[in-house]
DOFILO-159188 format. One record per residue (C-alpha): residue number from 1; x, y, z; residue in three letters. Coordinates in nm, 4 decimals, padded with zeros to 6 digits. Layout:
BEGIN
 kekol     east    north       up bator
   NUM        X        Y        Z   Ala
...
This chain:
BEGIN
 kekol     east    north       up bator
     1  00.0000  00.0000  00.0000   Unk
     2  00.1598  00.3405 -00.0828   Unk
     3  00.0861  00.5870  00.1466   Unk
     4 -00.1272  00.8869  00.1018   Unk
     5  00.1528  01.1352  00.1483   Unk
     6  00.4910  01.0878  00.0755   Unk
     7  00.7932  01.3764  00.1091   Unk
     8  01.0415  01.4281 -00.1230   Unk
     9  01.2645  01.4454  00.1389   Unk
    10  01.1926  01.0972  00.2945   Unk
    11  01.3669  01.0012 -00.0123   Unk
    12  01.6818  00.8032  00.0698   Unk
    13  01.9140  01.0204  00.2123   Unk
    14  02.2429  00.8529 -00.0005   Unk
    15  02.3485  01.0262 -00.3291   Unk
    16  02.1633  00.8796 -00.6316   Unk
    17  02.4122  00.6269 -00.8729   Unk
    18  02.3709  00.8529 -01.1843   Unk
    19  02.5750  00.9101 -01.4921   Unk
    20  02.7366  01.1826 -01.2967   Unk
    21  02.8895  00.9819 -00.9847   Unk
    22  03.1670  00.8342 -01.1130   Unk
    23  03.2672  01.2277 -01.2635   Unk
    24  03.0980  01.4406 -01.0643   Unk
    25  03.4053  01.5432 -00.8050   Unk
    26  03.4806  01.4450 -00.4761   Unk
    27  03.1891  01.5883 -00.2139   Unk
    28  03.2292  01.8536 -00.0078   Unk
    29  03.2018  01.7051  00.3628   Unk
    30  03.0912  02.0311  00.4846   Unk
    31  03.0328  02.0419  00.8480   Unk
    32  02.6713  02.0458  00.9865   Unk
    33  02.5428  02.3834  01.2004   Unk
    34  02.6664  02.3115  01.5579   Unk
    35  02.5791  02.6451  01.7566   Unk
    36  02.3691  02.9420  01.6745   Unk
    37  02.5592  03.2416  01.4113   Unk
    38  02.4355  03.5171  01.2775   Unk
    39  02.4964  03.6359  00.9331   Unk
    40  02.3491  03.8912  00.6245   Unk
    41  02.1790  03.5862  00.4261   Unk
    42  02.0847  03.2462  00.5281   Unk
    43  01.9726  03.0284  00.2068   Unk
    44  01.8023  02.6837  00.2832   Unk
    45  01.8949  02.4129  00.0077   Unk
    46  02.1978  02.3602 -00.1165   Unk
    47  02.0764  02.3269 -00.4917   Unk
    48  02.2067  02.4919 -00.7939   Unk
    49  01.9340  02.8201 -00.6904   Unk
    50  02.0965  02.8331 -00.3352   Unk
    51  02.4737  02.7843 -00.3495   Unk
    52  02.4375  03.0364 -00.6934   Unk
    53  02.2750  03.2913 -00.4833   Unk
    54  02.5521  03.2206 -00.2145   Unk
    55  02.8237  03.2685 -00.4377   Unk
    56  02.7024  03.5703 -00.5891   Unk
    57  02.6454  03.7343 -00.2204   Unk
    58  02.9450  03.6230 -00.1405   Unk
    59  03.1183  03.8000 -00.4453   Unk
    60  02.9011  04.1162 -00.3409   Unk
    61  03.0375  04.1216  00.0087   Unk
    62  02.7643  03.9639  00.1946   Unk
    63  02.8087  03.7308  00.4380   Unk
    64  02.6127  03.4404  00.3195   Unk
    65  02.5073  03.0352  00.4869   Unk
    66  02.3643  02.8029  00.3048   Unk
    67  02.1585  02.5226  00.5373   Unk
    68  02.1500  02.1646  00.3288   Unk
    69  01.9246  01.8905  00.4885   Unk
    70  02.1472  01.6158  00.2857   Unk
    71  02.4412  01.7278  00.0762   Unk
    72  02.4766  01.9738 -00.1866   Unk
    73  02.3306  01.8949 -00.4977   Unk
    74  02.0990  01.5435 -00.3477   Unk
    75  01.8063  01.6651 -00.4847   Unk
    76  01.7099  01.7931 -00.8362   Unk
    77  02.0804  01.9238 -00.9274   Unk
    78  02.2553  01.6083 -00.9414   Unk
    79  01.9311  01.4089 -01.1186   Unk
    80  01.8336  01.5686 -01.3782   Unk
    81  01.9257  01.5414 -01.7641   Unk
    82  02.2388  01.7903 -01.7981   Unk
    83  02.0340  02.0134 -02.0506   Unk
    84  02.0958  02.3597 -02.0773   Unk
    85  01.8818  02.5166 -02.3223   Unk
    86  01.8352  02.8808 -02.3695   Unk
    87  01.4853  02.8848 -02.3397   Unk
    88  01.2547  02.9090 -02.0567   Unk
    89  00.9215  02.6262 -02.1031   Unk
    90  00.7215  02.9213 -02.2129   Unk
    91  00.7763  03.0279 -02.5507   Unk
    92  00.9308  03.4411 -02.6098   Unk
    93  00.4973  03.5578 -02.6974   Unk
    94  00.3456  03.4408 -02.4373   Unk
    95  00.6339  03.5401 -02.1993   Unk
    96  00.5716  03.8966 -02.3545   Unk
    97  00.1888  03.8375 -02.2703   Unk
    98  00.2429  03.7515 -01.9298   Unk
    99  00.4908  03.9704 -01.7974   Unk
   100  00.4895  04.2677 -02.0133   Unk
   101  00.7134  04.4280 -02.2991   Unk
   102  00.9621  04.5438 -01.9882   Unk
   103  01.0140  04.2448 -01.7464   Unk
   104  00.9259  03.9718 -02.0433   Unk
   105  01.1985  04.1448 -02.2556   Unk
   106  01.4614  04.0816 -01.9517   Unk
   107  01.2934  03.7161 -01.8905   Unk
   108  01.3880  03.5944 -02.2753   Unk
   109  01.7721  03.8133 -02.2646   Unk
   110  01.8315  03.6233 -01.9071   Unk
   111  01.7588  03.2633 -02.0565   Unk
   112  01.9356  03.3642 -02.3185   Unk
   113  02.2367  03.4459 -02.1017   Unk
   114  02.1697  03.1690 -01.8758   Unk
   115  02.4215  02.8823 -02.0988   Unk
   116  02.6914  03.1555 -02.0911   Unk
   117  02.6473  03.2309 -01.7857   Unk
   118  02.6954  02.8666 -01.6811   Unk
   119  02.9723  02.7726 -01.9043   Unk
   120  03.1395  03.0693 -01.8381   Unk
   121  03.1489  03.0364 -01.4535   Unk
   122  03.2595  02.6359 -01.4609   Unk
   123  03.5622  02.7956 -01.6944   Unk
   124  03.6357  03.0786 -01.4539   Unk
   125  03.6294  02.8239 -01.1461   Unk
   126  03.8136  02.5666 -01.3368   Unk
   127  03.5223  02.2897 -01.2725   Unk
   128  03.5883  01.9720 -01.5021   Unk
   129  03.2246  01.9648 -01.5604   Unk
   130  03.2138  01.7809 -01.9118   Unk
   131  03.0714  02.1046 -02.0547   Unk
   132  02.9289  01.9885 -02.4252   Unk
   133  02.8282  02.3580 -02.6405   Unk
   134  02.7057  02.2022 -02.9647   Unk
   135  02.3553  02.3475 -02.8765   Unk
   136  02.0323  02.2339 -02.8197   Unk
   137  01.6974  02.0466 -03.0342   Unk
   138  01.3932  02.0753 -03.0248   Unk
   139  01.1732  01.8639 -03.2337   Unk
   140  00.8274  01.9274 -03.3661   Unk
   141  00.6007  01.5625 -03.3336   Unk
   142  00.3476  01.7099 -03.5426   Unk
   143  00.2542  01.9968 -03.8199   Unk
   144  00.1045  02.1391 -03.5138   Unk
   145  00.4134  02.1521 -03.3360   Unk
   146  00.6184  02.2967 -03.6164   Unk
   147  00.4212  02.5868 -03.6569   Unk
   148  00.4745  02.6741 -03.3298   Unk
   149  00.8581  02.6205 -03.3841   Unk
   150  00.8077  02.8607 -03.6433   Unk
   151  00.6698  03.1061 -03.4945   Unk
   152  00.9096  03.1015 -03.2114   Unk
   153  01.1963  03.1295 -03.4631   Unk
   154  01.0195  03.4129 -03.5848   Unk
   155  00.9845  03.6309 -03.2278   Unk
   156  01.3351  03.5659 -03.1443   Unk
   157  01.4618  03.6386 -03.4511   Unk
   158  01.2631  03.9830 -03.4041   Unk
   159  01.4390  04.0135 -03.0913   Unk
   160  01.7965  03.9707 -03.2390   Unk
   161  01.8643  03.6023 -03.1902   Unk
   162  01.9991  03.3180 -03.3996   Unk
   163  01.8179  03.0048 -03.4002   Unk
   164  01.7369  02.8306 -03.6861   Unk
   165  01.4342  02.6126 -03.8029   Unk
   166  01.5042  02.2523 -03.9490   Unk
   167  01.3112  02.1009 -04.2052   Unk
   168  01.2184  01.7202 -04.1935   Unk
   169  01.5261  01.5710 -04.3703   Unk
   170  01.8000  01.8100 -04.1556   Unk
   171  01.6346  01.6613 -03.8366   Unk
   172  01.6683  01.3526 -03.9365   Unk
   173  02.0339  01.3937 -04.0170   Unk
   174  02.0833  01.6044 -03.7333   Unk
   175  01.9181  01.4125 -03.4734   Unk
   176  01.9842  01.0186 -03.6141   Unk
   177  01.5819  00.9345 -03.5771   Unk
   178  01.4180  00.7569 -03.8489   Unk
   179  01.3051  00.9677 -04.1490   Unk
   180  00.9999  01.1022 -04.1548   Unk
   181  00.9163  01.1275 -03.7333   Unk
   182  00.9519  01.4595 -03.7103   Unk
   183  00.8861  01.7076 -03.9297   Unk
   184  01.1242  01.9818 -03.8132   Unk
   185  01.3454  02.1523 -03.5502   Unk
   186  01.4628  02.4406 -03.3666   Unk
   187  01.8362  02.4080 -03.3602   Unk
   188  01.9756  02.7101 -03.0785   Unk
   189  02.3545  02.7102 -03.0835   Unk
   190  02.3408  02.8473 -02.7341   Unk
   191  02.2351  02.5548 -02.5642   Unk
   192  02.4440  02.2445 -02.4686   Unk
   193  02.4695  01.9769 -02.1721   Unk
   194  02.6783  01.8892 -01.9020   Unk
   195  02.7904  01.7388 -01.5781   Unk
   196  02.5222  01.9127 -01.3172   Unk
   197  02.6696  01.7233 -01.0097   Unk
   198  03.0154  01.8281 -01.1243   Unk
   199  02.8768  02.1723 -01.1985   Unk
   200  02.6909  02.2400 -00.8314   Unk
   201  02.9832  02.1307 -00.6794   Unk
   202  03.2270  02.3533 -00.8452   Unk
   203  02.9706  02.6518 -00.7868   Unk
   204  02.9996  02.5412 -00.3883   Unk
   205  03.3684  02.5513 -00.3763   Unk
   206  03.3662  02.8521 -00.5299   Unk
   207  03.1066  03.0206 -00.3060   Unk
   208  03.3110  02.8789  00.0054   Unk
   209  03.6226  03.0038 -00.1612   Unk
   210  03.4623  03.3593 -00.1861   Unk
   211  03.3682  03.3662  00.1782   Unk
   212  03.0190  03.1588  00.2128   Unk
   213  02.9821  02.8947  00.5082   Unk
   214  02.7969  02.6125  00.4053   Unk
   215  02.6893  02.3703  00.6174   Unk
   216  02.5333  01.9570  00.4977   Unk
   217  02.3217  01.7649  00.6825   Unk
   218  02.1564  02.0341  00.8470   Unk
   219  01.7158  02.0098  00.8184   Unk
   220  01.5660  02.3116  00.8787   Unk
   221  01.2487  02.3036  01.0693   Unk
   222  01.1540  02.6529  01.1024   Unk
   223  01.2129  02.9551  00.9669   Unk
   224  01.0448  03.2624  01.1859   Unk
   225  01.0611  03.6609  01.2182   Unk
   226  01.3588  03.7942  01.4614   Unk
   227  01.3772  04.1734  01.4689   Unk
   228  01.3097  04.2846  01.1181   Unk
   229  01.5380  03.9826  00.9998   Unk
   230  01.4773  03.6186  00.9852   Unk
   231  01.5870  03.3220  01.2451   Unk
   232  01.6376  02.9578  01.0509   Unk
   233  01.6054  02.7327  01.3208   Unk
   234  01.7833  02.3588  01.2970   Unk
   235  01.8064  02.0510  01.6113   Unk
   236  02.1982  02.1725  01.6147   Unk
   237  02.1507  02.5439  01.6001   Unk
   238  02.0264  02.8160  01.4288   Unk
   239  02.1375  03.1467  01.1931   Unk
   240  01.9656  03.4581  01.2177   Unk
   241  02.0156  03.7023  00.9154   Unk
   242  01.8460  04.0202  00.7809   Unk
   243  01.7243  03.8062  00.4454   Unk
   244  01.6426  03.4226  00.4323   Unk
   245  01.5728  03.2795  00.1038   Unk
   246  01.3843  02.9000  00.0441   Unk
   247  01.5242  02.7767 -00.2420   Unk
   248  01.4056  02.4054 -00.1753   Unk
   249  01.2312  02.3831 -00.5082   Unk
   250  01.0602  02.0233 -00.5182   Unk
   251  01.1608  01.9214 -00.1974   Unk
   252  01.0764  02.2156  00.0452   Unk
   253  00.7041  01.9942  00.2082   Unk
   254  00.6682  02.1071  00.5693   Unk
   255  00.8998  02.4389  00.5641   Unk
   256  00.6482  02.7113  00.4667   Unk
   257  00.2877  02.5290  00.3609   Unk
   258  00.1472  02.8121  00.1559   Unk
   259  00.4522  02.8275 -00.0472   Unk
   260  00.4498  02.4575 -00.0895   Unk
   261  00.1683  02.4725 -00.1928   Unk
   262  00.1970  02.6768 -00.5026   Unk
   263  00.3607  02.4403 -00.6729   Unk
   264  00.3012  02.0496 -00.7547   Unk
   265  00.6039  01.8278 -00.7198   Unk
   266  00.6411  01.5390 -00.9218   Unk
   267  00.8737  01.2156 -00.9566   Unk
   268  01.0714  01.2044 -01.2830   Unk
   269  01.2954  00.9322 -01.4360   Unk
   270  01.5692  00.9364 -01.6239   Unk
   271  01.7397  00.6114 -01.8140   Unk
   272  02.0762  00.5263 -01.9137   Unk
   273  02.1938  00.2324 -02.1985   Unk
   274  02.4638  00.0155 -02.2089   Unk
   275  02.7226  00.1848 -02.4243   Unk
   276  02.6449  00.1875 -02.7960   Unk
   277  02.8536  00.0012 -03.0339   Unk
   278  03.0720  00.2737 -03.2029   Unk
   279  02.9412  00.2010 -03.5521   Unk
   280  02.5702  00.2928 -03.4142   Unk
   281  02.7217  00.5476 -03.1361   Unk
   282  02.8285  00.7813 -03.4569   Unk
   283  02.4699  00.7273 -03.5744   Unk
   284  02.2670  00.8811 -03.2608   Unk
   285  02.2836  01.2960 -03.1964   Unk
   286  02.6362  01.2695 -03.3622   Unk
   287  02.7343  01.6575 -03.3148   Unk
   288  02.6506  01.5859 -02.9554   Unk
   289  02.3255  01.8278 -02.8976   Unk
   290  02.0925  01.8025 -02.6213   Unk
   291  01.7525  01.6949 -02.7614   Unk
   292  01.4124  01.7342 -02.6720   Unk
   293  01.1005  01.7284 -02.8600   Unk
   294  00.6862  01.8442 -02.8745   Unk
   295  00.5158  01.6134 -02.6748   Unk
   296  00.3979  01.7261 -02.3793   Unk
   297  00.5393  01.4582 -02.1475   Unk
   298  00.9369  01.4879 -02.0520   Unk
   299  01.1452  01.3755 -02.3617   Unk
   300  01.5173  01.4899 -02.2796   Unk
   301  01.7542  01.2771 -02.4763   Unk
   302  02.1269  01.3140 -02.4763   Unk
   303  02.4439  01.0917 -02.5740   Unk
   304  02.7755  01.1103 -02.3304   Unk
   305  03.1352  01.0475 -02.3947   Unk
   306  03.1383  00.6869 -02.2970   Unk
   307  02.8640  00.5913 -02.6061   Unk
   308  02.5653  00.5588 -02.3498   Unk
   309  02.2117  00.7382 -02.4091   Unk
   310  02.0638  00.9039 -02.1722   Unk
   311  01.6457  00.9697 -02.1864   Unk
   312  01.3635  01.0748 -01.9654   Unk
   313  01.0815  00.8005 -01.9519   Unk
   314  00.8311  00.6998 -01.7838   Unk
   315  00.7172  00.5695 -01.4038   Unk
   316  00.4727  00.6727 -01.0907   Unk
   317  00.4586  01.0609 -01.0458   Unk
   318  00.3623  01.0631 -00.6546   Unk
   319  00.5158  00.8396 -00.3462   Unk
   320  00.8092  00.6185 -00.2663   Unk
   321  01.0728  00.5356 -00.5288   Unk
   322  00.9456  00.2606 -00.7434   Unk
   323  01.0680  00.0834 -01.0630   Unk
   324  00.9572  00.2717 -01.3490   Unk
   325  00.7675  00.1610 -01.6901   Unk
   326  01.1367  00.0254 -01.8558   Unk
   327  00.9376 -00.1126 -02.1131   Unk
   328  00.7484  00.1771 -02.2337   Unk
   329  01.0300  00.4031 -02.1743   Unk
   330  01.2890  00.1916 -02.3842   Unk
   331  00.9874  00.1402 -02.6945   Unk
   332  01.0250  00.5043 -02.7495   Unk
   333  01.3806  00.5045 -02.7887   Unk
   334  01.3567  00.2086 -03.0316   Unk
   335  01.1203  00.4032 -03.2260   Unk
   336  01.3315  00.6850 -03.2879   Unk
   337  01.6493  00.5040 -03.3920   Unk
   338  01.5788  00.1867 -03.5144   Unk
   339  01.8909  00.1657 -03.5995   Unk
   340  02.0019  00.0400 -03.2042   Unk
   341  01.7721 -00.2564 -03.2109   Unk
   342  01.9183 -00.4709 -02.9385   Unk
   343  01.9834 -00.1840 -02.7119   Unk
   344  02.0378 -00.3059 -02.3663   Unk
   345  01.9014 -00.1049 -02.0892   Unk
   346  02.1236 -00.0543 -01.8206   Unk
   347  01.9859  00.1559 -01.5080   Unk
   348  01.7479  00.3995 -01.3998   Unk
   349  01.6991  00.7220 -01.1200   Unk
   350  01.4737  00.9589 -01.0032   Unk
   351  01.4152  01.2982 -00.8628   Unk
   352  01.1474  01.5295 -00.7933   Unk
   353  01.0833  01.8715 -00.9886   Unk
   354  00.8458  02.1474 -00.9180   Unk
   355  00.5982  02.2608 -01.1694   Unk
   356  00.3495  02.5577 -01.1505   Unk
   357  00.0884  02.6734 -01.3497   Unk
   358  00.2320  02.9390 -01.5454   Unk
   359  00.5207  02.7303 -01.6341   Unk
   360  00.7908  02.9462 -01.5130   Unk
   361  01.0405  02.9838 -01.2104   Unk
   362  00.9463  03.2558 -00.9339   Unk
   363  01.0937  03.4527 -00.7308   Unk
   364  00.8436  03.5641 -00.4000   Unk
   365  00.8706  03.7854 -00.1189   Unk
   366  00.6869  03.5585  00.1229   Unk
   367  00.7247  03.8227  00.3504   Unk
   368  00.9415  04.1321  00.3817   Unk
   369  01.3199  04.0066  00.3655   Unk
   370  01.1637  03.6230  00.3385   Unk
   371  01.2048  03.5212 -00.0183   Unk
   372  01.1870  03.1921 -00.2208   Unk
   373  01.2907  03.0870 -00.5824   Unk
   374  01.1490  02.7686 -00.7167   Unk
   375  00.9330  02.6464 -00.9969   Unk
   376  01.1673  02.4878 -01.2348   Unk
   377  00.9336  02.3267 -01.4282   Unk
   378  01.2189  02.1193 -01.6149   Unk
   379  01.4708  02.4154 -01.6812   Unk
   380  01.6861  02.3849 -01.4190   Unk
   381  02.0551  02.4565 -01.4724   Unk
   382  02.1020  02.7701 -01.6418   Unk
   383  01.7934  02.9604 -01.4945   Unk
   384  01.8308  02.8379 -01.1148   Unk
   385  02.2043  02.9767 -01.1747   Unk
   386  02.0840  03.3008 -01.3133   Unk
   387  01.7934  03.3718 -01.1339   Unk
   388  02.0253  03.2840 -00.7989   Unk
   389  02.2754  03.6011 -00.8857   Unk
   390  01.9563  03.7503 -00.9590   Unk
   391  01.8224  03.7015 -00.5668   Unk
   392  02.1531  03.7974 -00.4506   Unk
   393  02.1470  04.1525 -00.6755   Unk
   394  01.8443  04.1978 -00.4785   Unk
   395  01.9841  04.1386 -00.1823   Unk
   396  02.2672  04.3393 -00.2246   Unk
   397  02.0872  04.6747 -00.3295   Unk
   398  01.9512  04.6560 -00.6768   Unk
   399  01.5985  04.7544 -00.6991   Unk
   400  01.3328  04.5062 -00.7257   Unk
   401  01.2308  04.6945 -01.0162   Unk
   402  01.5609  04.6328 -01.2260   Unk
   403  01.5518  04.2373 -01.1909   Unk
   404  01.4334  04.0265 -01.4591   Unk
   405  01.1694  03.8316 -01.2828   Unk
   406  00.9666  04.0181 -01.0617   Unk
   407  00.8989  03.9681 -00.7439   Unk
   408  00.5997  03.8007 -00.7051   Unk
   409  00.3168  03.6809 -00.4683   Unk
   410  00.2802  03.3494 -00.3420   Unk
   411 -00.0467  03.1975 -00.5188   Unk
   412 -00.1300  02.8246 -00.3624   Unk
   413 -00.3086  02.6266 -00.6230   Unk
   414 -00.6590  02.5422 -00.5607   Unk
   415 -00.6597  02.1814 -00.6662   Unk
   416 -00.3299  02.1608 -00.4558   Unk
   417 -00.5018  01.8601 -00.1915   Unk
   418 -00.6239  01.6693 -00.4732   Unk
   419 -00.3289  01.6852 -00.7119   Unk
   420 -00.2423  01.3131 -00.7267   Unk
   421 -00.5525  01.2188 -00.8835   Unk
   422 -00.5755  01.4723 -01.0787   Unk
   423 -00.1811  01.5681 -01.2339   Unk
   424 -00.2460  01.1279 -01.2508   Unk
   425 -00.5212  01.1778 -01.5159   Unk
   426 -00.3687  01.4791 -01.6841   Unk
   427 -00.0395  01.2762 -01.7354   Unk
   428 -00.2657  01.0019 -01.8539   Unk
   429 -00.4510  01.2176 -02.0756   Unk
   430 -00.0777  01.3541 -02.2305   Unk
   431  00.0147  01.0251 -02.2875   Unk
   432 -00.2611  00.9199 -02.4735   Unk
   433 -00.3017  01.2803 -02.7195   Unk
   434  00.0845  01.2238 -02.7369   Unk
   435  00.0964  00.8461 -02.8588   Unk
   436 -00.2058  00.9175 -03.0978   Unk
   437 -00.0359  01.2319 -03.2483   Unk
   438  00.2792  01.0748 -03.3199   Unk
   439  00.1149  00.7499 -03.4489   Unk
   440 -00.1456  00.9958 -03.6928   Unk
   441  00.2062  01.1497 -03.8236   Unk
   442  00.3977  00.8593 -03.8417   Unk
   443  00.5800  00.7846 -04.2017   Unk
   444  00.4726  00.4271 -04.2473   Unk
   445  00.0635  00.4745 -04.1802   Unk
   446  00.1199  00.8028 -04.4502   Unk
   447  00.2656  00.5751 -04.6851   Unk
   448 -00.0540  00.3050 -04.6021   Unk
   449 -00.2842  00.6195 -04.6338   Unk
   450 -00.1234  00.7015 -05.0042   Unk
   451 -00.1312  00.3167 -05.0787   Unk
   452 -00.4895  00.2924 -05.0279   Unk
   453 -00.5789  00.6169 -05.2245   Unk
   454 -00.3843  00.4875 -05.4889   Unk
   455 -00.5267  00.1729 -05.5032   Unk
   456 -00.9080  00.3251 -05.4672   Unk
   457 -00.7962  00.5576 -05.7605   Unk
   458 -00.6882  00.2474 -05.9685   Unk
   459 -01.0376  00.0475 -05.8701   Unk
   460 -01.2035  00.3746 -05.9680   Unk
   461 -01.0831  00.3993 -06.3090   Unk
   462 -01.1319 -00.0146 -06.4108   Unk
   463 -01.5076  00.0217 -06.3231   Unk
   464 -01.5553  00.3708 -06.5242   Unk
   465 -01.7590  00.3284 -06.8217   Unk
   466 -01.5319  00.3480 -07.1340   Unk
């Protein structure tokens, strides 16, 4: 029987085996909080968000502490996919529709920064993060999709950036999937993939080497006013600062409930192969691009140095860890390169991300000086790094005004009690409208559809009258 309510952070508390272990760097071993301190910024979660806002403080003169329940980088930063796109999940017109010409202008130039902003910082802290820039792919499943594609080429084109759309046959080429599955792409040359483990560790030794104290295995249970600054409260001490910042993300149940409940966290999995025989290896993504496509459930797909693919699939949303749907997860693969045939699944993780209505990160102000950042909504890396020195501008002096996301309020979701049944159906729902769109646009029932007009049209003409 799973049970009704599971934590995030009930999770086991060891590192996940990932891709990234056996490269990621040696841990940090930080000492937990043993008495109380004070300082200007106390940050709870030791994510990419937190220890990017606590190196930016800490290059800004502030005295910053970062409070980690586990170890830097247990939860979402060491388990997801690597990706680095230069997007946000919205696409640049409706981020102009929901924000405005001023702050969605700044939204679309920061997530266009955000890759350089990452690769530039694991360069300047001399992180051996197996930093890949060949860019990014997106995919369209459908005609539907494409036009969309197009019309985001168009808007950031209008807005001075170089991306360029794909027709069928580049894709194909481009991407190593069987002809005729997609029917175009956005390729961005900003985008790229790398080690994220690797990465949020380097950011952590650099924040430690610029003067933050970080401290691991250190649960905060409370966070409460003290003076007009904030007192983070732990079993083995506490840290009172003027600003505290939540930047727990998908794991934050139990800290602050209304923020918690603004956004629904869900369990996603991500797959690796055996290595790919060399012949096929040069066959698969072989300019080395992150790839994603259309469909509305996760799709990430990359290749890494040793040969192995790496893919988002499919398994329970809600609870304990469980074995995913291998099955289903590895079908899709074979159906986009057929060419791998025998592929031989190797192993499996999972993590939990935070997703929101609008589809975007936030930045609150809970309550004056109390802020959170969370919301990734799959676009981790390079926006939890950006909007991080964002927080710590903030923090620093720069008027709420000037930053690119605006401060906003905290908005619990209504359906927030009831969301396993219902994200449950929705996912179901996805899955369905995205296995019947790819099957409607899939080569081989076109070809059957042509066959059997050509055929009728052939019947037609032997029983016209002469």
């Amino acid at each position: 029987m799973v049970p009704l309510a599971h934590s995030p952070n009930a999770d086991s508390s060891g590192m996940p085996f990932t891709p990234y272990s056996r490269t990621g760097g040696t841990p940090l071993w930080c000492e937990p909080l043993g008495t109380d301190i004070e300082a200007d910024i106390v940050i709870v979660g030791g994510g990419i968000a937190g220890i990017s806002t606590a190196l930016h403080a800490s290059l800004a003169g502030l005295k910053a502490v970062v409070l980690e329940g586990k170890e830097v980088g247990w939860g979402a930063s060491s388990r997801n996919s690597g990706h680095i796109p230069a997007a946000t999940r919205q696409e640049p017109s409706a981020i102009m529709r929901s924000f405005g010409p001023v702050h969605g202008r700044r939204i679309i130039d920061a997530s266009r920064e955000a890759p350089e902003l990452v690769y530039g910082l694991a360069e300047r802290y001399g992180m051996d993060a197996s930093a890949v820039r060949a860019g990014g792919i997106q995919a369209a499943h459908n005609a539907t999709a494409l036009e969309k594609l197009r019309r985001r080429v168009s808007d950031l084109h209008a807005l001075g950036y170089e991306v360029r759309l794909l027709d069928a046959e580049e894709t194909a080429s481009l991407v190593g999937c069987a002809p005729g599955v997609y029917k175009g792409a956005v390729f961005d040359p900003a985008g790229g993939t790398l080690n994220p483990l690797a990465y949020v560790r380097g950011l952590a030794r650099a924040a430690i080497g610029a003067g933050a104290r970080i401290c691991e295995h250190t649960m905060v249970h409370g966070i409460e006013r003290s003076g007009d600054g904030w007192l983070a409260k732990c079993r083995s001490g506490s840290v009172r600062a003027r600003f505290a910042i939540v930047s727990t993300n998908g794991y934050g149940a139990g800290l602050l409930p209304r923020l918690w409940r603004s956004v629904i966290a869900i369990r996603a999995y991500q797959f690796m192969t055996e290595p790919l025989p060399e012949d096929i290896r040069r066959t698969v993504l072989p300019q080395g691009q992150g790839f994603t496509d259309t469909r509305r459930l996760m799709s990430g797909i990359r290749i890494h140095k040793d040969g192995r693919l790496h893919f988002s699939g499919i398994g329970p949303l809600f609870g304990p860890e469980r074995e995913p749907n291998i099955d289903a997860s590895m079908a899709r693969v074979r159906f986009l390169f057929p060419q791998i045939k025998s592929i031989a699944f190797d192993y499996w993780w999972s993590g939990w991300m935070a997703m929101n209505q609008e589809h975007s990160w936030k930045i609150h102000e809970v309550e004056p000086r109390l802020l959170a950042i969370l919301g990734c909504n799959g676009r981790g890396v390079g926006l939890a790094t950006i909007y991080g020195r964002e927080l710590a501008d903030y923090i620093a002096g720069k008027p709420a005004a000037d930053l690119a996301l605006p401060l906003q309020p905290v908005k619990p979701i209504a359906v927030h009690p009831f969301r396993r049944p219902l994200v449950g159906a929705l996912a179901t729902g996805y899955r369905v409208m995205d296995a019947l769109e790819t099957a409607l646009s899939r080569p081989d029932r076109n070809r059957r559809a042509e066959r059997r007009k050509l055929q009728a049209t052939g019947a037609a003409r032997k029983e016209a009258p002469e």
